[in-house]
Residue frames as a rotation matrix with the C-alpha (Angstrom) as fourth column:
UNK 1
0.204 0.032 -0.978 43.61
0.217 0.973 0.077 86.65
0.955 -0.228 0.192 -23.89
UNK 2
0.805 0.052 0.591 43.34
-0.560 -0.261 0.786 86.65
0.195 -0.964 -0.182 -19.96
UNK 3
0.035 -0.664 -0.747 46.29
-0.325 0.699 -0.637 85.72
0.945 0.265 -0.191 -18.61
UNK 4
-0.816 -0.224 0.532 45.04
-0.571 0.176 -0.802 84.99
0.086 -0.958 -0.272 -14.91
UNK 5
-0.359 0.490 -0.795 43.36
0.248 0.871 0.425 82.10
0.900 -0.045 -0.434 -13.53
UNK 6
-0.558 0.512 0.654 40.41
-0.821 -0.455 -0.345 82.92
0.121 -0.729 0.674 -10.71
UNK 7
0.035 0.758 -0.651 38.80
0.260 0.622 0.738 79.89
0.965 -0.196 -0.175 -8.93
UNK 8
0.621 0.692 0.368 36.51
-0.298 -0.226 0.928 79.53
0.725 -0.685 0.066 -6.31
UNK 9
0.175 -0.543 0.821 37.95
-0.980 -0.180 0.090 79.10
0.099 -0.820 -0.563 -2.93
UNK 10
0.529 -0.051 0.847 37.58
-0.086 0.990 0.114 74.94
-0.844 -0.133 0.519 -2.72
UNK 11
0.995 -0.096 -0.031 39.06
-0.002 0.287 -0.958 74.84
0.100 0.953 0.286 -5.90
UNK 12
0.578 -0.696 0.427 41.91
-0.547 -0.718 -0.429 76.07
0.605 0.015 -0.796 -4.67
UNK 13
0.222 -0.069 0.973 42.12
-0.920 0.315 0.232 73.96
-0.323 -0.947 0.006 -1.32
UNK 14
0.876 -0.048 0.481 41.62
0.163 0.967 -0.199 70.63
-0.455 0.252 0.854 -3.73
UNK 15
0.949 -0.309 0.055 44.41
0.168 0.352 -0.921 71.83
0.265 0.883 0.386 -5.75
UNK 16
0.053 -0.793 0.607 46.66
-0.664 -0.482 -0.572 73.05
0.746 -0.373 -0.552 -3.03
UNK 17
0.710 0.455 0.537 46.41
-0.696 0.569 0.439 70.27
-0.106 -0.685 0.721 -1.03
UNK 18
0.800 -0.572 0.180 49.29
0.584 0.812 -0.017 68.58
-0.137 0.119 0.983 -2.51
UNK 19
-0.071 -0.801 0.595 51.77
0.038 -0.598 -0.801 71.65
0.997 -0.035 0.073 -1.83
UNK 20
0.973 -0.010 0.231 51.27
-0.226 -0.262 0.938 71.44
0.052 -0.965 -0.257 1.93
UNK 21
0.557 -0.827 -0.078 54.59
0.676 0.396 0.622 70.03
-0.483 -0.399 0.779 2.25
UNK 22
-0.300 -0.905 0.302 55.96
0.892 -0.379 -0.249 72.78
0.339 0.195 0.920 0.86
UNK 23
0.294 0.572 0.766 53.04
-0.180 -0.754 0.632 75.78
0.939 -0.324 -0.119 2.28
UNK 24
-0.650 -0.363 -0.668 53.61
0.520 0.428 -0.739 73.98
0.554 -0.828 -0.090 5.50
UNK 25
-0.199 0.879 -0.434 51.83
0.980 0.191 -0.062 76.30
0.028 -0.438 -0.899 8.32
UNK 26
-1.000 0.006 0.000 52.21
-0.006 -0.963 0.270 79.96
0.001 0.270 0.963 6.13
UNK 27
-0.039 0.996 -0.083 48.80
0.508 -0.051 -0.860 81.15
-0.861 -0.076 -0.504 6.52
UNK 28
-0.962 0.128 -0.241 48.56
-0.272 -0.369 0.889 82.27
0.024 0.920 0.390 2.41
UNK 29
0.271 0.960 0.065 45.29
0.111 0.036 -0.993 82.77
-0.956 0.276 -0.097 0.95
UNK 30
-0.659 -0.230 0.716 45.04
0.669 0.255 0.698 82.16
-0.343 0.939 -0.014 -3.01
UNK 31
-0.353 0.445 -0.823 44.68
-0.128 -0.895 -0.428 85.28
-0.927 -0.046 0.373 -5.08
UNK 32
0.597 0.624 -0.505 45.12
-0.637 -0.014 -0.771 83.82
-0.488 0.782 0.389 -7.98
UNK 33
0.482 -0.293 0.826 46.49
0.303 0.940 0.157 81.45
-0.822 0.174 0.542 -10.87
UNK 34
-0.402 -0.039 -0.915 48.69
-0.771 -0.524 0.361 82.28
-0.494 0.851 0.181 -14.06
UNK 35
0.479 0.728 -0.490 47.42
-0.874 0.345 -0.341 80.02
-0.079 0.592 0.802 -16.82
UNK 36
0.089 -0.450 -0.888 49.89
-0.657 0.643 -0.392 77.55
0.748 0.619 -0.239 -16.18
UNK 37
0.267 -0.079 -0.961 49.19
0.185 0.982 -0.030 76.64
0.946 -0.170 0.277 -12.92
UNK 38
-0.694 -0.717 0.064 51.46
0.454 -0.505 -0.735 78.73
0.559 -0.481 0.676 -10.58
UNK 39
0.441 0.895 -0.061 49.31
0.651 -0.273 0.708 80.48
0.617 -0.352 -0.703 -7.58
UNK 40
-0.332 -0.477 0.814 49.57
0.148 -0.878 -0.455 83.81
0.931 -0.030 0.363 -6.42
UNK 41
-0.074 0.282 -0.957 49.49
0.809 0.577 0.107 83.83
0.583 -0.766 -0.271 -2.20
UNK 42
-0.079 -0.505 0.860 48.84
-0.254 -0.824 -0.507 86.40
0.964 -0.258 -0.063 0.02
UNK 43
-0.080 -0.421 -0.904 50.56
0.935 0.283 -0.214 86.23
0.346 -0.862 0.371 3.64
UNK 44
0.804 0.133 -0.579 50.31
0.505 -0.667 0.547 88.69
-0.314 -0.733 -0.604 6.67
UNK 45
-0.170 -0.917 -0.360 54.47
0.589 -0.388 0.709 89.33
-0.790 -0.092 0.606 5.30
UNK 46
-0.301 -0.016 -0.954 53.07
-0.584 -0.787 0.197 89.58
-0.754 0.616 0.228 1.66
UNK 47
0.542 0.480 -0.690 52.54
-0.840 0.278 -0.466 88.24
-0.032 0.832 0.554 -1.75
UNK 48
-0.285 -0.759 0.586 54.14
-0.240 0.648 0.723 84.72
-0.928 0.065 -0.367 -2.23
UNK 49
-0.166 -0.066 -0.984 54.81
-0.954 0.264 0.143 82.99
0.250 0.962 -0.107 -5.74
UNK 50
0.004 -0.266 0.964 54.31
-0.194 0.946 0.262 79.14
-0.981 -0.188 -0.048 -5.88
UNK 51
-0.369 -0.423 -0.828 56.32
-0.917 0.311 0.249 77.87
0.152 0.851 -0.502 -8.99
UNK 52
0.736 0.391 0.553 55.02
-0.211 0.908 -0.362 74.55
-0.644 0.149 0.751 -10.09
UNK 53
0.912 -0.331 -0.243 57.37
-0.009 0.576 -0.817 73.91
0.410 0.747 0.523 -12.44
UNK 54
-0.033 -0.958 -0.283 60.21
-0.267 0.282 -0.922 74.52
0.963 0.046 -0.265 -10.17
UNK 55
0.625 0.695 -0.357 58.63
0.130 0.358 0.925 73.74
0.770 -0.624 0.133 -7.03
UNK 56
-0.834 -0.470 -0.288 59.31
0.525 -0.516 -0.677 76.44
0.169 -0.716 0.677 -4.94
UNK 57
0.280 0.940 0.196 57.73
0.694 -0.339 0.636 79.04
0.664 -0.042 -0.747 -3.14
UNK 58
-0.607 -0.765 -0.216 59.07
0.789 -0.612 -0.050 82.45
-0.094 -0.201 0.975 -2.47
UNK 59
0.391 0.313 -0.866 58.02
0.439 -0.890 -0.124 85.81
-0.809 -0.331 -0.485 -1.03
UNK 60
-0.580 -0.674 0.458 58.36
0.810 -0.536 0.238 88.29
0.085 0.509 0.856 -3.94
UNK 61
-0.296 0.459 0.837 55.98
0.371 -0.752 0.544 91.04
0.880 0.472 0.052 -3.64
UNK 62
-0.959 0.269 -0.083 55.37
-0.018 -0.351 -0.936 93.59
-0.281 -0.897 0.341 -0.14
UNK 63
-0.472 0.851 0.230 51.66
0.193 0.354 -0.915 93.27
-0.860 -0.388 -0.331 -1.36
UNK 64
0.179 0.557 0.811 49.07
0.681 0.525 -0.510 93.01
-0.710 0.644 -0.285 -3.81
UNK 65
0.919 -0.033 -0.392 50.01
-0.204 -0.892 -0.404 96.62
-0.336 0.451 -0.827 -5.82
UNK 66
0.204 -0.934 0.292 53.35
-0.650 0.094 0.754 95.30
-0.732 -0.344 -0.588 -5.75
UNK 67
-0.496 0.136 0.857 52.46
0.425 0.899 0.103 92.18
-0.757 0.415 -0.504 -7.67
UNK 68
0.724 0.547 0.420 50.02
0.554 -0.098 -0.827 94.10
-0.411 0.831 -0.374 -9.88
UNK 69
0.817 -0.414 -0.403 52.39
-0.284 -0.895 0.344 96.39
-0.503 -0.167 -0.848 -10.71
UNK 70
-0.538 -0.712 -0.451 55.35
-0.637 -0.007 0.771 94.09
-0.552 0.702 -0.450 -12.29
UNK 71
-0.276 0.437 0.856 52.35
0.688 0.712 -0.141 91.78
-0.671 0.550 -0.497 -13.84
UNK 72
0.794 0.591 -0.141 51.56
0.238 -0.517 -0.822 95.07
-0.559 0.619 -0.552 -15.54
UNK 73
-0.024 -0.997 -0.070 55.02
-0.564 -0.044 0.824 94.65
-0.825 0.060 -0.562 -17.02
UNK 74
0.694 0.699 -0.172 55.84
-0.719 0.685 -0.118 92.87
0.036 0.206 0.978 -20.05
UNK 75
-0.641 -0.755 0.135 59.32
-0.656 0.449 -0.606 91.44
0.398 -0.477 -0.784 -18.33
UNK 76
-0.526 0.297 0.797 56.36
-0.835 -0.001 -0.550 90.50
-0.163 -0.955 0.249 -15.61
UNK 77
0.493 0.745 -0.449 54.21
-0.835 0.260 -0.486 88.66
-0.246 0.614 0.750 -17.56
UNK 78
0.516 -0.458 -0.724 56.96
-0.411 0.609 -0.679 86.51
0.752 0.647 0.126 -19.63
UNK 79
-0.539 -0.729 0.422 58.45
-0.723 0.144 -0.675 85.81
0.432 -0.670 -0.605 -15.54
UNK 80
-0.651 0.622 0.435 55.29
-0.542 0.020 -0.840 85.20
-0.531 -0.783 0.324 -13.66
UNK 81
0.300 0.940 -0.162 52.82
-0.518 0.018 -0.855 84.46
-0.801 0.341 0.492 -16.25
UNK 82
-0.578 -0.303 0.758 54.42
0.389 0.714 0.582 82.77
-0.718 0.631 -0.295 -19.46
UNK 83
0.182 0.776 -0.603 52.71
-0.330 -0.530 -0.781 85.09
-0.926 0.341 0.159 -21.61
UNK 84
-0.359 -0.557 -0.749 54.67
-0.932 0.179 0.314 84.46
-0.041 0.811 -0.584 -24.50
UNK 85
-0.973 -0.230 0.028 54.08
-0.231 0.960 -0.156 80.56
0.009 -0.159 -0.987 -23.79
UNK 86
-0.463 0.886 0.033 50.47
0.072 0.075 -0.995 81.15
-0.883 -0.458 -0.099 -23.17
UNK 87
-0.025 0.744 -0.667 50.01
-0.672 -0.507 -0.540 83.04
-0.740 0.435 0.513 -26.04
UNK 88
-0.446 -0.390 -0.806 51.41
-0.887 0.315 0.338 80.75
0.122 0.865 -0.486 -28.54
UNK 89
-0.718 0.652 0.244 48.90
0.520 0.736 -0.434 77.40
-0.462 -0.185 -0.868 -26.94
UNK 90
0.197 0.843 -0.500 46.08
0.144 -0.529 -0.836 79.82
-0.970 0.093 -0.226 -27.49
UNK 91
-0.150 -0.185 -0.971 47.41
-0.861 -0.458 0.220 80.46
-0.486 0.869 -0.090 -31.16
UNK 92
-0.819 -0.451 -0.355 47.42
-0.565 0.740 0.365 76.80
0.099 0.499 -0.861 -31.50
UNK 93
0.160 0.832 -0.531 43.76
-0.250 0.555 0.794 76.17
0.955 0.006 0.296 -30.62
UNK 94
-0.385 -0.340 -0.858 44.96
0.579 0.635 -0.511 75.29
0.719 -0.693 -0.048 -27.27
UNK 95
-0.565 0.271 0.780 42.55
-0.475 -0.879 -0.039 77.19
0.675 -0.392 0.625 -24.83
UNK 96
-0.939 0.281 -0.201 41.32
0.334 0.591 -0.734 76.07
-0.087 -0.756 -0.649 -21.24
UNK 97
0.322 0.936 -0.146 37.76
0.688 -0.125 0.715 75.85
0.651 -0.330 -0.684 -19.63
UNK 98
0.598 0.252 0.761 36.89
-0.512 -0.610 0.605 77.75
0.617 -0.751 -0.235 -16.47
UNK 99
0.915 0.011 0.404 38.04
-0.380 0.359 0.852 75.42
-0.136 -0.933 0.332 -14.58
UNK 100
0.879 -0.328 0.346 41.22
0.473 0.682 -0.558 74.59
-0.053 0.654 0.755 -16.48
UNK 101
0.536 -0.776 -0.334 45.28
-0.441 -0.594 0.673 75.42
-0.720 -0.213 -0.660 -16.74
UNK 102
0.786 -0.329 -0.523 48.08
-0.550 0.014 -0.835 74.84
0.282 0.944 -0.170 -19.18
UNK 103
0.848 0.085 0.523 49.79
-0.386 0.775 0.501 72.12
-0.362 -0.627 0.690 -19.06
UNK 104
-0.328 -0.737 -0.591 53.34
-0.944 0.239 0.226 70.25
-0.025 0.633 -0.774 -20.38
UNK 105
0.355 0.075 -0.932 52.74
-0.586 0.795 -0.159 66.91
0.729 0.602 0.326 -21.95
UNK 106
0.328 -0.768 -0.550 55.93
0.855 0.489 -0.172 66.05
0.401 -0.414 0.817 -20.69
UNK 107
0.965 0.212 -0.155 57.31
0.248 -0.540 0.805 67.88
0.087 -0.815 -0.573 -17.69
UNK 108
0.019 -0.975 0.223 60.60
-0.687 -0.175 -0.705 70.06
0.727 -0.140 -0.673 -17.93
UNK 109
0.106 -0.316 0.943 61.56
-0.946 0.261 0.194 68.24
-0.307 -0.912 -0.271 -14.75
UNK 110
0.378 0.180 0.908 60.88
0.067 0.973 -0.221 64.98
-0.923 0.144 0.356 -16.83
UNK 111
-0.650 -0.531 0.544 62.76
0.563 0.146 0.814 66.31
-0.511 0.835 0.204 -20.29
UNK 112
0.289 0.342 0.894 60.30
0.956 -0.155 -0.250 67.73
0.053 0.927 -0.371 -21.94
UNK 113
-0.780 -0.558 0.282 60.81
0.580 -0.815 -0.009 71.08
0.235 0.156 0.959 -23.78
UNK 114
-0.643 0.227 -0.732 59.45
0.420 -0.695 -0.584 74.45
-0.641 -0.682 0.351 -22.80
UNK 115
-0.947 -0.039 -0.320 57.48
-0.279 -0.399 0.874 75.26
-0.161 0.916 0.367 -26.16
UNK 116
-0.570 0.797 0.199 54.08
-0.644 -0.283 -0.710 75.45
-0.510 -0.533 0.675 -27.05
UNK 117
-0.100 0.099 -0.990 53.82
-0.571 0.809 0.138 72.18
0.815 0.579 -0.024 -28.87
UNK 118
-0.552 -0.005 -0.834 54.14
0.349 0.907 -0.236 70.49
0.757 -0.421 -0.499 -25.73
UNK 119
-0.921 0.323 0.216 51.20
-0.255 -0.084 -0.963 71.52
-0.293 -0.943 0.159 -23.76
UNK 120
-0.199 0.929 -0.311 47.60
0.286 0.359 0.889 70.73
0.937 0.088 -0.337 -23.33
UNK 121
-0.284 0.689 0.666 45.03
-0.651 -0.649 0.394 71.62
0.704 -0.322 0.633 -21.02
UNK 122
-0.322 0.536 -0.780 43.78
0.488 0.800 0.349 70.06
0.811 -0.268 -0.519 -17.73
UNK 123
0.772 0.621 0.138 41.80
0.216 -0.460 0.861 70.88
0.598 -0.635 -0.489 -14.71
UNK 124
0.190 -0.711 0.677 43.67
-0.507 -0.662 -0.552 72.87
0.841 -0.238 -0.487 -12.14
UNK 125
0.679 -0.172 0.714 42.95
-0.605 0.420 0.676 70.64
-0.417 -0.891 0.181 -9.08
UNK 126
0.977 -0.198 0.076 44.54
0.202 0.979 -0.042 67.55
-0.066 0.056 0.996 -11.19
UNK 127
0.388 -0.920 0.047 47.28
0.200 0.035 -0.979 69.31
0.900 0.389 0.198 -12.41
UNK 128
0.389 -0.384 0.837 48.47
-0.757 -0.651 0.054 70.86
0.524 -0.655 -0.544 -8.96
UNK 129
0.681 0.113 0.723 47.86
-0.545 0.738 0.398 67.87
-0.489 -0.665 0.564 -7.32
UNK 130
0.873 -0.456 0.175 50.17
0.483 0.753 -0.446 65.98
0.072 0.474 0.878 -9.82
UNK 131
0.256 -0.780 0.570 52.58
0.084 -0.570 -0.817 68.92
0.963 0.257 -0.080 -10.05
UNK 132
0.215 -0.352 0.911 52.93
-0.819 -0.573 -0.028 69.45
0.532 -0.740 -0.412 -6.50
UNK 133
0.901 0.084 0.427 53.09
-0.251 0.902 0.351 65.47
-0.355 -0.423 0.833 -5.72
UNK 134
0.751 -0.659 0.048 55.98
0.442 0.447 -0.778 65.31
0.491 0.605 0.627 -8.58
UNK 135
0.257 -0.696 0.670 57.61
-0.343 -0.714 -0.610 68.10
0.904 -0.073 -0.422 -7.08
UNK 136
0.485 -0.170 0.858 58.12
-0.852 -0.313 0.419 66.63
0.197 -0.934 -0.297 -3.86
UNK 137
0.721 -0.519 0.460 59.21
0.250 0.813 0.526 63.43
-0.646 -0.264 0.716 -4.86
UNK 138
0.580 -0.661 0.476 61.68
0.668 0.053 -0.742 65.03
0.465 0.749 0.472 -6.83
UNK 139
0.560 -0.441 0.701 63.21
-0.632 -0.775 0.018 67.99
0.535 -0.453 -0.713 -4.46
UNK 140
0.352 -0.802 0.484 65.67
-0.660 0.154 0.735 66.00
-0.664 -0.578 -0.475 -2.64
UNK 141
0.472 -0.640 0.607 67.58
0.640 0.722 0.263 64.14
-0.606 0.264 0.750 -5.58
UNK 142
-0.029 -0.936 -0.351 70.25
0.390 -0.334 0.858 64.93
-0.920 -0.112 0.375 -7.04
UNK 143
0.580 0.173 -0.796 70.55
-0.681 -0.434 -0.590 67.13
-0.447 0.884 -0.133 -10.42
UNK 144
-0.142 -0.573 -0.807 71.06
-0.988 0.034 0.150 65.18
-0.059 0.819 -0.571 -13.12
UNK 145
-0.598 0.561 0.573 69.36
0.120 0.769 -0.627 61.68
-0.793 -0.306 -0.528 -11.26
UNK 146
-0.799 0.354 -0.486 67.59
-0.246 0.545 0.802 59.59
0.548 0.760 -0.348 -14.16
UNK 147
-0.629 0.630 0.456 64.13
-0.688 -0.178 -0.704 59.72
-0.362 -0.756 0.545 -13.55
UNK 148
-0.970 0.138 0.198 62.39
0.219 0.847 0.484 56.11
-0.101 0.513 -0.853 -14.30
UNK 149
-0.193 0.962 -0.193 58.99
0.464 0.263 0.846 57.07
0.864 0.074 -0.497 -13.05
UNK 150
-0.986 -0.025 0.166 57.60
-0.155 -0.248 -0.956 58.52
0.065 -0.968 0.241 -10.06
UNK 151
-0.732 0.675 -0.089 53.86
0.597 0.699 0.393 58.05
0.327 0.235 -0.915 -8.71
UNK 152
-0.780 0.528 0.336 50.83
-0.378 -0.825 0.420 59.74
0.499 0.201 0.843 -8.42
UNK 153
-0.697 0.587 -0.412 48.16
0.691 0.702 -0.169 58.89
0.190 -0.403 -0.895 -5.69
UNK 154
-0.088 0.796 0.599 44.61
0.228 -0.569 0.790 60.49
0.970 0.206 -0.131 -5.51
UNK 155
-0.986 0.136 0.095 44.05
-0.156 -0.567 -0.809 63.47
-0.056 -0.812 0.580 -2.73
């Protein structure tokens, strides 16, 4: 089972497009996706992570060898990649398109659990775009703030 996600450049742009507010004016270029969503960046400094599920984005790698290197790991993998999380959707029949990432149901950030019962597949632009819309209306409240609802508005 591949665990990296490769789309075309626009694919990218539609689905990053709702992390500017957190890319802001880093020139990154998208190398790539793990299967869950997350996009590997490279910058002039280096390699950046963007976490979708914790919506962040942090410098971890001095460049692309760097990154291949602990992804050839299997610490790396189960950090970066959810292998373990991947593999066990993909045991369950659960298995994207081309164009497609793993998904929670219900979003840790919204309660749900980490476990491969609770995912499902959807295109990468929608999900970013939803993940990176939740994540910003959720990064300035407080831990532990009851979350009624929050909204979603088409990029």
């Amino acid at each position: 089972m591949e665990l990296i996600r490769r789309f075309d450049d626009e694919i990218f742009a539609r689905g990053l497009a709702a992390w500017q507010w957190l890319i802001g004016d880093r020139r990154l270029r998208p190398l790539a996706a793990s299967m869950f969503g997350d996009v590997f960046l490279q910058g002039d400094d280096g390699v950046w992570f963007l976490d979708s599920l914790e919506g962040t984005l942090t410098r971890h790698w001095a460049d692309g060898q760097a990154l291949q290197a602990v992804l050839n790991t299997e610490e790396g993998q189960d950090e970066f990649l959810l292998a373990g999380l991947a593999m066990g959707a993909h045991r369950r029949g659960v298995v994207p398109g081309p164009e497609q990432v793993y998904v929670f149901s219900t979003p840790p950030a919204l309660g749900g659990e980490i476990s491969a019962d609770n995912v499902h597949v959807m295109d990468f632009v929608v999900a970013a775009s939803i993940s990176g819309q939740m994540a910003a209306q959720l990064k300035d409240l407080p831990t532990g703030t009851q979350i009624s609802g929050f909204t979603i508005k088409e990029q």
